[in-house]
TORVEX-94930 format. One record per residue (C-alpha): z, y, x. Coordinates in steps of 0.25 Angstrom, whole numbers, plus 5000, padded with zeros to 4 digits. Layout:
<kedos>
ZYX...
</kedos>
This chain:
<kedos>
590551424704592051464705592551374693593051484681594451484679594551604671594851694685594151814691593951844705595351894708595652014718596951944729597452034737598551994749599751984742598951894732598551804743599851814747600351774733599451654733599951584745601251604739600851554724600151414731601451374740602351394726601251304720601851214731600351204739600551204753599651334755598651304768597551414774597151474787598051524796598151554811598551444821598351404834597151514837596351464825596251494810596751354804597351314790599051304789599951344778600051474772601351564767600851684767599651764769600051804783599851664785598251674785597451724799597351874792596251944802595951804809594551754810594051644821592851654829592051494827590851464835590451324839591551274848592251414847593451444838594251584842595051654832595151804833595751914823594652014818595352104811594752084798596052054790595551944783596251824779595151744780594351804789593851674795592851554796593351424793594651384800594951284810595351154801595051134788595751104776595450954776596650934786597450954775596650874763596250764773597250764785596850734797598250644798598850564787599650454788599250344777600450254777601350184788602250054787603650034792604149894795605749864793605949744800604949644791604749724781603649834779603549954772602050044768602150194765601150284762600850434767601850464755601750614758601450684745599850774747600050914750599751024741598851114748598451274745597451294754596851434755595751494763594751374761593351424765592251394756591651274765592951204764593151194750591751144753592451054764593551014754592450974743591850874754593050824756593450794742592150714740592450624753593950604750594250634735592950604728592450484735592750334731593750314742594550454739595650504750597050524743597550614752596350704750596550684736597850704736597850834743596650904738596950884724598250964726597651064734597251214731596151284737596151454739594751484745594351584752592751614753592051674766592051794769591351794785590751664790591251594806590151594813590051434812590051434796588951374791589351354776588351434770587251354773588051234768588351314755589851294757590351434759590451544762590951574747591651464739591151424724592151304720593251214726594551324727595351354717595451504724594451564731594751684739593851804744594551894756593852034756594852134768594152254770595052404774595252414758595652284754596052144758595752034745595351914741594451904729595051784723594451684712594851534705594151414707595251314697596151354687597251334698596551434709596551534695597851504691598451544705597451684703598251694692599551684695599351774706598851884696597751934705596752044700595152044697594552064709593352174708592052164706591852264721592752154727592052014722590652074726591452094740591951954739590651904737589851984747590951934758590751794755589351814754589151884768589851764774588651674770587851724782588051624794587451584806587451444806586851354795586451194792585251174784585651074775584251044769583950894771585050884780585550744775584050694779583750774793585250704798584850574795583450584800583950644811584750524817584050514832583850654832584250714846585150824844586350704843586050684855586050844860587350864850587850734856587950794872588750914866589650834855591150784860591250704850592650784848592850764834593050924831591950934821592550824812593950884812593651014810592650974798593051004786592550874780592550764789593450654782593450544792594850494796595350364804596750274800597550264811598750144813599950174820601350104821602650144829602850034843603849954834602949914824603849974814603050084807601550084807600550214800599250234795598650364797597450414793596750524803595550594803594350534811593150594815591650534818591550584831592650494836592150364843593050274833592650344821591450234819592150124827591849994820591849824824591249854838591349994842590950124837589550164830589450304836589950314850589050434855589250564850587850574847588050474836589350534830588850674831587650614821588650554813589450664810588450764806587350674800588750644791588950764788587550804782587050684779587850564776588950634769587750704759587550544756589050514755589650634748588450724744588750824752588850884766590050874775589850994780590251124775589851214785591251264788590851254806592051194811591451094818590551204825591751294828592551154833591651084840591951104856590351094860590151174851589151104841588451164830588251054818587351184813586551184823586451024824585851024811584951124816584451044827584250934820583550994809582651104820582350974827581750874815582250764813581650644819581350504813582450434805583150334813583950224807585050244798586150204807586550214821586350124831587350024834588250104845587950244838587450304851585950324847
</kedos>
């Protein structure tokens, strides 16, 4: 349940929205939410509320991306958008440190750069589900990420709940969205019909209900929350779904089963999936250093299972068929990370549907798998070159 800070459900009209993007920058955050780029829905700074993708949804089906006006004029009148907001808590580039020689001697910096402190607004129910994932893996864990740490401690988060739901959402059955119970420290509800455009608007920490208050908003009425709720409610209704009964267990009974082998003839092995995944954490460090041997860096980049060098080791690397990184990656996420972290890695958000160019349904693989049985347990690991 929403954490009682003393605040009622609040009635935000536009300007108010306005305000609140103005109040966040002169509390010095770098305010970041959806905004139009490049023929996509993707996450950028914001000044002002002409900013946002106002009347802007994108059609999402697997391997299929369009976005289209519909003439709703809602703010937030779309799925999930193209990135995530782990590109700005975990980076996909950061340099760690880099050495500079004059003549013998050497000298060690760090990054140096202070963290950012990040507003974000428009965060969809399944990634503050994303978020909390990742503050297990890289805040919580024995081996914690400082610049994880660094960056989401400062950050604040305006949700906004789910009023319609892409075709290639799945959430519901994951129970991460489409409403939002905790996590934000705002949580936002747009309602646009002919007589109004709002936001029903309501606290999750005292500082999400001290900028309610400083923005002075009204009590949003009883006929408008019922609204609320019955809009968050109708976007509950989706086509796709994973049964998550025993799913830990049908994935790792299910290691020779042969639909790796049928996603396998379809797989690229691209890497999409993971990049576009809202929790996939995997990074490589990388070494460079200028041709006169005077400044070398180390950098830090995200990585992903499906490249061939992601499991290199003495000797070569232990999954070279797509078979066996495919299995990897999604036995991973419902399996091993349950034994890991103690949860899923998987939040149902359906970018890796929506960008995958075969156009491959983790829903429906699960599916399969289950619709099929799983056959007899093979050993726990793979064999020596990871092909079978």
């Amino acid at each position: 349940m929403t954490p009682d800070t003393g605040m009622t459900r609040a009635l935000m009209d536009l300007d108010a929205l306005e305000r609140l993007i103005g109040l966040l920058a002169r509390c010095r955050y770098e305010v970041l939410g959806p905004t139009v780029s490049d023929g996509a829905i993707v996450y950028g700074p914001l000044e002002k509320v002409a900013d946002l993708p106002l009347g802007w949804t994108a059609e999402q089906e697997a391997g299929h991306y369009r976005l289209r006006k519909n003439g709703d004029g809602l703010l937030f009148g779309y799925g999930v958008a193209a990135q995530s907001w782990k590109r700005f808590l975990h980076p996909p580039e950061m340099r760690l440190f880099q050495i500079e020689r004059d003549g013998r001697d050497l000298r060690f910096e760090d990054n140096g750069e202070p963290a950012p402190r990040y507003a974000f607004l428009g965060v969809r129910p399944c990634e503050i589900a994303a978020i909390k994932v990742l503050d297990r893996v890289l805040s919580e864990d024995r081996f914690a990420d400082p610049v994880y740490q660094s960056r989401r401690q400062s950050a604040f988060v305006a949700a906004v709940n789910c009023t319609h739901s892409a075709p290639t959402c799945f959430c519901a059955s994951l129970g991460t969205g489409p409403g939002a119970q905790q996590g934000f420290d705002l949580l936002l509800t747009e309602l646009a019909s002919p007589d109004h455009h709002v936001f029903i608007a309501e606290a999750g920490t005292p500082a999400g209900a001290e900028i309610l208050r400083e923005l002075d908003c009204p009590e949003a009425t009883e006929a408008l929350r019922r609204e609320a709720d019955a809009a968050v409610a109708r976007a509950a209704s989706q086509r796709r779904r994973i049964d998550t009964a025993g799913i830990r267990d049908l994935l790792y009974d299910s290691f020779e089963h042969p639909r790796w082998d049928e996603v396998a003839g379809r797989c690229l092995t691209c890497a999409n999936c993971t990049m576009v995944c809202p929790t996939c954490f995997c990074t490589a460090v990388e070494d460079t250093s200028e041709v006169t041997g005077a400044r070398a860096e180390r950098w830090r980049k995200w990585d992903s299972c499906f490249t061939q060098s992601f499991s290199y080791i003495h000797g070569g690397s232990v999954r070279m068929s797509a078979k066996s990184r495919y299995r990897q990656w999604m036995t991973h996420k419902f399996a091993a990370w349950i034994d890991q972290f103690g949860t899923s890695g998987c939040v149902g958000c359906g970018r890796c549907i929506t960008w995958c160019p075969a156009g491959i349904d983790i829903t429906a693989e699960v599916c399969a798998i289950r619709e099929g049985g799983a056959p007899a347990p093979a050993a726990a690991m793979e064999a020596p070159n990871g092909d079978d």
